[in-house]
LOTOR-599387 format. One line per field, with one value per residue: residue number from 1; z, y negated, x negated of N, C-alpha, C in turn; residue in one letter. Coordinates in nm, 4 decimals. Example, Ala and Ser with C-alpha at 12.3 -4.5 7.8 and 13.67 -1.06 7.14 Angstrom:
pos: [1; 2] .
nc3: [0.7800; 0.7080] .
nc2: [0.5690; 0.2250] .
nc1: [-1.3190; -1.2850] .
cac3: [0.7800; 0.7140] .
cac2: [0.4500; 0.1060] .
cac1: [-1.2300; -1.3670] .
cc3: [0.7800; 0.7870] .
cc2: [0.3300; -0.0030] .
cc1: [-1.3200; -1.2900] .
code: [A; S] .
END
This chain:
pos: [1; 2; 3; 4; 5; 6; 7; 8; 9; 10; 11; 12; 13; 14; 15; 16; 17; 18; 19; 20; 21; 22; 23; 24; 25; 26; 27; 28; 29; 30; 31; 32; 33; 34; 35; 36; 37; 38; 39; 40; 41; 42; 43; 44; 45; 46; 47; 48; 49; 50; 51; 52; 53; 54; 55; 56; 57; 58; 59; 60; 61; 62; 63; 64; 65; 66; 67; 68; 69; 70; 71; 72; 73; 74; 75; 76; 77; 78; 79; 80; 81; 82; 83; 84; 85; 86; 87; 88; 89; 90; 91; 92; 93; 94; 95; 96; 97; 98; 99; 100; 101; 102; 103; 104; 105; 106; 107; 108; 109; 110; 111; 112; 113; 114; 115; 116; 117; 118; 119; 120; 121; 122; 123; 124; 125; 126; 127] .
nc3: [-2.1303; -1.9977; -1.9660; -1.8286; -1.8781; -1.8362; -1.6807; -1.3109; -1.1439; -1.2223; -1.3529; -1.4752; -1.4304; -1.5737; -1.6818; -1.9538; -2.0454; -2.2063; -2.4273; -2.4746; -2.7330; -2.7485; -2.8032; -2.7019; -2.4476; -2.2336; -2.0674; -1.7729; -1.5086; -1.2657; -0.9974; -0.8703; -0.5580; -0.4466; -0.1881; -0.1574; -0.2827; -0.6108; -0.9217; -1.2677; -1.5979; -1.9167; -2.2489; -2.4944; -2.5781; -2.5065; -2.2823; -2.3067; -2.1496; -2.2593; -2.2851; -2.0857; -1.8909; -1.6219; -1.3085; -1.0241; -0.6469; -0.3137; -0.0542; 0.2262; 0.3886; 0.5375; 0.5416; 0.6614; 0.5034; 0.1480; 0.0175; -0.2068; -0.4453; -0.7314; -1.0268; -1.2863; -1.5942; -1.6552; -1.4201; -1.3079; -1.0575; -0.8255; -0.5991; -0.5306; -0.5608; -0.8324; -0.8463; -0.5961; -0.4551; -0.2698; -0.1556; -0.0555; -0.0082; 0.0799; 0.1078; -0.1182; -0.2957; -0.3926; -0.3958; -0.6003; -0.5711; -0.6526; -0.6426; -0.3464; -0.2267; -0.0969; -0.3209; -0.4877; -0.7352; -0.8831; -0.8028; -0.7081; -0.5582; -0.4467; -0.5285; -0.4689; -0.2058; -0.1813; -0.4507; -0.7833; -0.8908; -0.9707; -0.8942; -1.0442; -1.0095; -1.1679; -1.1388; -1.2233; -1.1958; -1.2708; -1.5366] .
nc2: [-0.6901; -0.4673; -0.1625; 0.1320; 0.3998; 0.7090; 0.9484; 1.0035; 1.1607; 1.2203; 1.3294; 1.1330; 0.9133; 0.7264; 0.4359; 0.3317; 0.0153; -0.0791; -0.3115; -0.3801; -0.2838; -0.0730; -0.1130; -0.1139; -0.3046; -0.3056; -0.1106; 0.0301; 0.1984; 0.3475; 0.3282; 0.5948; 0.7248; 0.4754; 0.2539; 0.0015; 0.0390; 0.0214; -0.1211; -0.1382; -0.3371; -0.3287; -0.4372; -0.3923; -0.0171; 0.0217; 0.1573; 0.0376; -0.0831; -0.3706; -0.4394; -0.5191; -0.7062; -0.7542; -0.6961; -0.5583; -0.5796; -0.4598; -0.6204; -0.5413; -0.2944; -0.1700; -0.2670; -0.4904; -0.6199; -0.6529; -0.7612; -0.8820; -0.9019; -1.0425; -1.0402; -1.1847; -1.0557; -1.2113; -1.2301; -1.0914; -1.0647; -1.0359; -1.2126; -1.4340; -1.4235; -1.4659; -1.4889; -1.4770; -1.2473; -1.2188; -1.0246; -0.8989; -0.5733; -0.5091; -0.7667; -0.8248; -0.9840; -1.2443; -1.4249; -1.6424; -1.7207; -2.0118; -1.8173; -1.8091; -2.0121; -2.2271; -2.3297; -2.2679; -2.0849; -1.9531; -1.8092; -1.5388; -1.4390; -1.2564; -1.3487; -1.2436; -1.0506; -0.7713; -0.6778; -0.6929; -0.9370; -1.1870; -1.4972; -1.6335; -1.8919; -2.0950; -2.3577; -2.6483; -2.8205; -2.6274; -2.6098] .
nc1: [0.4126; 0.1850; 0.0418; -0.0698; -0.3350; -0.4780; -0.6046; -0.5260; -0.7033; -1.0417; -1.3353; -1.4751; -1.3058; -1.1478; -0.9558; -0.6930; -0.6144; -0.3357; -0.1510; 0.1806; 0.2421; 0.0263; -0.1486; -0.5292; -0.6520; -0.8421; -1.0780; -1.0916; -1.3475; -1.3662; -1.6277; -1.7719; -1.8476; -1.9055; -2.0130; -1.9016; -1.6238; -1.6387; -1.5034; -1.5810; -1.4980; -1.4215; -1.4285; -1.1822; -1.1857; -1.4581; -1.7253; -1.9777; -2.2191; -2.3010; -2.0571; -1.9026; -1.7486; -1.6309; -1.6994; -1.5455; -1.4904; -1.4251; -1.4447; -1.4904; -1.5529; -1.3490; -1.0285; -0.7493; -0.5850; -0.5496; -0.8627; -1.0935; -1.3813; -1.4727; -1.6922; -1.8411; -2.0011; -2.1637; -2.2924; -2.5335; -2.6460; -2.5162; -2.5020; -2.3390; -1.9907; -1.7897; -1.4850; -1.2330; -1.0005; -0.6851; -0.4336; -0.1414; 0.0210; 0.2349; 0.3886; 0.3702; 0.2064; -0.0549; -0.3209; -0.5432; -0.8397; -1.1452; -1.4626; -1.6334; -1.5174; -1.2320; -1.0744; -0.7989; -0.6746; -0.4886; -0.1628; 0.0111; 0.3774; 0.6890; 0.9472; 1.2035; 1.3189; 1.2216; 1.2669; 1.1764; 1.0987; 0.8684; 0.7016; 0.4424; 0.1701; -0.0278; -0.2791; -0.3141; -0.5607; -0.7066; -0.7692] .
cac3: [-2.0420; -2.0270; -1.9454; -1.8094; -1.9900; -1.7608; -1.5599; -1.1825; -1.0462; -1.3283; -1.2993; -1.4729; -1.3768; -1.6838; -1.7245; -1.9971; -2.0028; -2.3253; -2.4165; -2.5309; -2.8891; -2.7577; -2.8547; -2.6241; -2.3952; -2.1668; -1.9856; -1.6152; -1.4852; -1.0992; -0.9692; -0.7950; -0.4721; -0.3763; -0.0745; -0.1326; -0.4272; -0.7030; -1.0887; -1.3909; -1.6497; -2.0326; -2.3566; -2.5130; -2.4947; -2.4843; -2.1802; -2.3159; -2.0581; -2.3558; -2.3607; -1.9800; -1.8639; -1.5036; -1.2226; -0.8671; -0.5342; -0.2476; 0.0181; 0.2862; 0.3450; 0.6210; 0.5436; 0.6725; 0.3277; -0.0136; -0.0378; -0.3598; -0.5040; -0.8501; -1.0604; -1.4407; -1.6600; -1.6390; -1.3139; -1.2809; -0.9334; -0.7212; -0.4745; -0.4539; -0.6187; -0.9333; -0.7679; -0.4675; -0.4749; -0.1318; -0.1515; 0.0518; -0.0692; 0.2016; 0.0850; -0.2589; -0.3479; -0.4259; -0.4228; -0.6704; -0.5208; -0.7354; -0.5266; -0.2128; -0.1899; -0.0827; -0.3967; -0.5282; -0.8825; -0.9209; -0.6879; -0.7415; -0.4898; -0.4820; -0.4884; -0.4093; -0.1411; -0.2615; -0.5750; -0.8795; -0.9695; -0.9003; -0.9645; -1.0872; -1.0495; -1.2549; -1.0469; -1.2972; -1.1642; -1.3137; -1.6665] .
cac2: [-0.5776; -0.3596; -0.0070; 0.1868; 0.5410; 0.8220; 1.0582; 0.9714; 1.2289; 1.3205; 1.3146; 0.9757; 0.7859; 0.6002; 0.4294; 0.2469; -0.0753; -0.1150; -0.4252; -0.3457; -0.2398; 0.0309; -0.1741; -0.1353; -0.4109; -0.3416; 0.0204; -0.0124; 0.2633; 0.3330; 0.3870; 0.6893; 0.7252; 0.3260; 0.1893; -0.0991; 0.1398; -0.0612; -0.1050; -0.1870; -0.3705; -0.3144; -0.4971; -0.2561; 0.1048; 0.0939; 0.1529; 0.0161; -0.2506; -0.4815; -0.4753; -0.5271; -0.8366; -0.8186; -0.6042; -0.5974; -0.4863; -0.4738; -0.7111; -0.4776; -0.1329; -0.1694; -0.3834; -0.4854; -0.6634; -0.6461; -0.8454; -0.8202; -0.9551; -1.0252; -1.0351; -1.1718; -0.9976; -1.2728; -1.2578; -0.9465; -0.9997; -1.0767; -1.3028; -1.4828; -1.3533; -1.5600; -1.5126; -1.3960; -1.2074; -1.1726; -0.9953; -0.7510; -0.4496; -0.5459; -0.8926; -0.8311; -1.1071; -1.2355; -1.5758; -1.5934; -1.8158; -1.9615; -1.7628; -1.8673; -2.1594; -2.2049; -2.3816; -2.1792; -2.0865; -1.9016; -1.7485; -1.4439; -1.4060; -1.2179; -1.4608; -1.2078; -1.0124; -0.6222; -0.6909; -0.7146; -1.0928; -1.2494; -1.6347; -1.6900; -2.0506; -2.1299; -2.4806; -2.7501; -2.8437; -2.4829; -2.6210] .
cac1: [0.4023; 0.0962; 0.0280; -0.2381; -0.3531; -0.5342; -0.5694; -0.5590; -0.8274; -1.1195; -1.4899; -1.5368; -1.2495; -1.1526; -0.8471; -0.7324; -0.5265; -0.2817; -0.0173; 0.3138; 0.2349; 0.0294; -0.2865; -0.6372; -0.7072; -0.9393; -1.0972; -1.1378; -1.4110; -1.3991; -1.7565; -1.7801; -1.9691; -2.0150; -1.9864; -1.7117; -1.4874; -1.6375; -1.4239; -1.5806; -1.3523; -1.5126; -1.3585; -1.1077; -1.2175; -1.5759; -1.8080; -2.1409; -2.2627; -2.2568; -1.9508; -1.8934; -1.6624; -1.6680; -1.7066; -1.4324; -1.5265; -1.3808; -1.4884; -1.5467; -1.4510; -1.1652; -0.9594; -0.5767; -0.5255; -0.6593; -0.9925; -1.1869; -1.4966; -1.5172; -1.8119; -1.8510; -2.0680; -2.2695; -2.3613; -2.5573; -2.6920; -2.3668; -2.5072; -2.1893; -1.8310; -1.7501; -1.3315; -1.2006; -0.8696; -0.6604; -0.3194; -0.0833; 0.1023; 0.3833; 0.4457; 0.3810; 0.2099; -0.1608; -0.4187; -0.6901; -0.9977; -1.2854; -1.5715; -1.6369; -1.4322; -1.0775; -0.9808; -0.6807; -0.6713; -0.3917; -0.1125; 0.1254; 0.4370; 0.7650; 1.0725; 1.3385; 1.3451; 1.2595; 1.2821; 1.0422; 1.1037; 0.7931; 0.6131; 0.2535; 0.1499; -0.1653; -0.2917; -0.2942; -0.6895; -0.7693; -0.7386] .
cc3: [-2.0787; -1.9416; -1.9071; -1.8486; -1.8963; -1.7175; -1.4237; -1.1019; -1.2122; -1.2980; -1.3574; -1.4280; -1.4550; -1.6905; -1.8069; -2.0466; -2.1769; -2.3484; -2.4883; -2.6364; -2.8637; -2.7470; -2.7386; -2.5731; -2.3074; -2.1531; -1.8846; -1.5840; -1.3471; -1.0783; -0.8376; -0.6670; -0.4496; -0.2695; -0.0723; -0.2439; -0.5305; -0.8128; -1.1820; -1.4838; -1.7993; -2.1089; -2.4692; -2.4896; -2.5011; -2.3352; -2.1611; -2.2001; -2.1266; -2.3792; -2.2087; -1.9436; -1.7525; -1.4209; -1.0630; -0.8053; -0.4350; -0.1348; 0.1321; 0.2897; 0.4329; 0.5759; 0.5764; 0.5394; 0.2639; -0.0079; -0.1427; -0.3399; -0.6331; -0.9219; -1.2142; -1.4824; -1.6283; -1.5263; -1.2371; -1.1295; -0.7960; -0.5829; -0.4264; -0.5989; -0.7071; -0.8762; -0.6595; -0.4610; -0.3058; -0.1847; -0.0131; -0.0380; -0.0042; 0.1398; -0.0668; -0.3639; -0.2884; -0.4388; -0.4995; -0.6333; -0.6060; -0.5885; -0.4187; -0.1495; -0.1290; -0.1370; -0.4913; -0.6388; -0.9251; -0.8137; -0.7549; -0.5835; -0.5120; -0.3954; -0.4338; -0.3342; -0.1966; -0.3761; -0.6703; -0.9722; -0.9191; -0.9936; -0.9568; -1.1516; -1.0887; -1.1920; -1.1696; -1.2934; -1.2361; -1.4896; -1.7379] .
cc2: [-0.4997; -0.2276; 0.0767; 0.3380; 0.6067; 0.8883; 0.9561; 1.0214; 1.2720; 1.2673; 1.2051; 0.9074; 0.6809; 0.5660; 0.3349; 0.1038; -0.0989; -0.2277; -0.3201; -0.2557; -0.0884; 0.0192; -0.1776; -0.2816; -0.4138; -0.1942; 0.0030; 0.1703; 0.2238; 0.4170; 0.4678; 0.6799; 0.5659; 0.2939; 0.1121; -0.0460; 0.0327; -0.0401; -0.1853; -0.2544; -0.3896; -0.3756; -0.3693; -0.1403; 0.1661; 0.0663; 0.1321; -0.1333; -0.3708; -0.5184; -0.4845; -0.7043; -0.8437; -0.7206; -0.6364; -0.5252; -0.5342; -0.5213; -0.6700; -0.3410; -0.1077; -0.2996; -0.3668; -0.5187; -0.6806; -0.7714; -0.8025; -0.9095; -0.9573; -1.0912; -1.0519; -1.1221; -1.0744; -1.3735; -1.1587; -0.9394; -0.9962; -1.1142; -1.3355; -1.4590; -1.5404; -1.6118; -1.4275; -1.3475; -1.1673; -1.1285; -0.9000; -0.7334; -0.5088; -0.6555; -0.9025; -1.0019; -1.1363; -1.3513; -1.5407; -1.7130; -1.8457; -1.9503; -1.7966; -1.8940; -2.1140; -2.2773; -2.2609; -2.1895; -2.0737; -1.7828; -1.6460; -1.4143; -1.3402; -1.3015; -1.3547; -1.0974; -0.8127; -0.5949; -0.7562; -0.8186; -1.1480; -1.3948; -1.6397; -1.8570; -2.0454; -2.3114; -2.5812; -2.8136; -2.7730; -2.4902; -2.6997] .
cc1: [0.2771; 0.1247; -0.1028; -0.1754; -0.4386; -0.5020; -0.6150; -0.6791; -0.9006; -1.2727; -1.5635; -1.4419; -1.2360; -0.9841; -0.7864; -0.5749; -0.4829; -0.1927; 0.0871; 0.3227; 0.1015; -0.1759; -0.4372; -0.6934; -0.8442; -0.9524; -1.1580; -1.2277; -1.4387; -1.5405; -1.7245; -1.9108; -2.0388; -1.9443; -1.8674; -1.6386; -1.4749; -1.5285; -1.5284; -1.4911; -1.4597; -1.4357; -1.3173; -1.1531; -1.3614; -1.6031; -1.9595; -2.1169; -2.2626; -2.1584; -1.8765; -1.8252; -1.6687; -1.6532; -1.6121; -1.5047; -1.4630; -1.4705; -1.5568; -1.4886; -1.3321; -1.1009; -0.7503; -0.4871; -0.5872; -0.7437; -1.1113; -1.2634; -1.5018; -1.6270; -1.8380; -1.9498; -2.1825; -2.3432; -2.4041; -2.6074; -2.6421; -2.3919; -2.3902; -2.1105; -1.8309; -1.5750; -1.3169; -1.0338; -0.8138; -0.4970; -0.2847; 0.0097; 0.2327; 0.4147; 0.4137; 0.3409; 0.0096; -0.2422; -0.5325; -0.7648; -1.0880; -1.4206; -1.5180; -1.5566; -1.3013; -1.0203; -0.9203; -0.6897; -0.5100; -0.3494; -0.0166; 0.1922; 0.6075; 0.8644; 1.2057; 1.2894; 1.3331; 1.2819; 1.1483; 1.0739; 0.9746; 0.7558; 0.4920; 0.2919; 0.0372; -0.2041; -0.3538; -0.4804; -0.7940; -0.8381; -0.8411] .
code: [X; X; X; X; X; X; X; X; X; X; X; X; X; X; X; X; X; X; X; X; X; X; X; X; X; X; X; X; X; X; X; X; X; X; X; X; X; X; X; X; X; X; X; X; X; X; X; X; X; X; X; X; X; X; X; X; X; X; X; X; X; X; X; X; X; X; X; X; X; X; X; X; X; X; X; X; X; X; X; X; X; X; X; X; X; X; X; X; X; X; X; X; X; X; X; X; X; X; X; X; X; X; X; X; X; X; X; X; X; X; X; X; X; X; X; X; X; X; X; X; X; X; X; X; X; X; X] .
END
């Protein structure tokens, strides 16, 4: 189980992702003022660019269902999205894409009905 640590409204927008034990995993930093409502994602709780893992964006700015862009560190000039994330809030449930493509990495969906049982398949190809 993890946990996220912040505040919701503050003038950087840091929030920071813990496991179970309490322990610093990651610190996500929402960029203020961009066009597609970028995130940062840093390695535990720094925010030096060195220490930068990958960057999300959202695909366009309307959207009916969640489309992201994600962006590894080491691909500073985001021609094309390293993964592509598509979910909905309503159906509770999520495809991870490598880039572009429409080969499936990894899927998240909810097996029961209103309820917070869900399955992540990891695609055997992925490996």
């Amino acid at each position: 189980m993890f946990k996220i640590k912040g505040k919701i409204f503050s003038i950087h927008d840091l929030r920071l992702l813990t496991d179970a034990a309490g322990n610093p995993v990651c610190t996500l930093r929402h960029k203020i003022m961009t066009v597609h409502d970028r995130w940062q994602v840093f390695k535990g709780e720094s925010t030096e660019e060195k220490d930068l893992i990958f960057t999300v964006k959202r695909s366009s700015m309307i959207q009916l269902k969640t489309k992201l862009h994600v962006f590894l560190a080491t691909n500073p000039k985001e021609n094309v999205c390293d993964f592509r994330v598509e979910g909905s809030w309503l159906e509770r449930s999520c495809i991870i894409y490598s880039g572009e493509s429409n080969t499936i990495l990894a899927q998240v969906f909810n097996t029961l009905f209103l309820r917070f049982i869900y399955t992540y398949t990891l695609l055997s190809h992925t490996i």
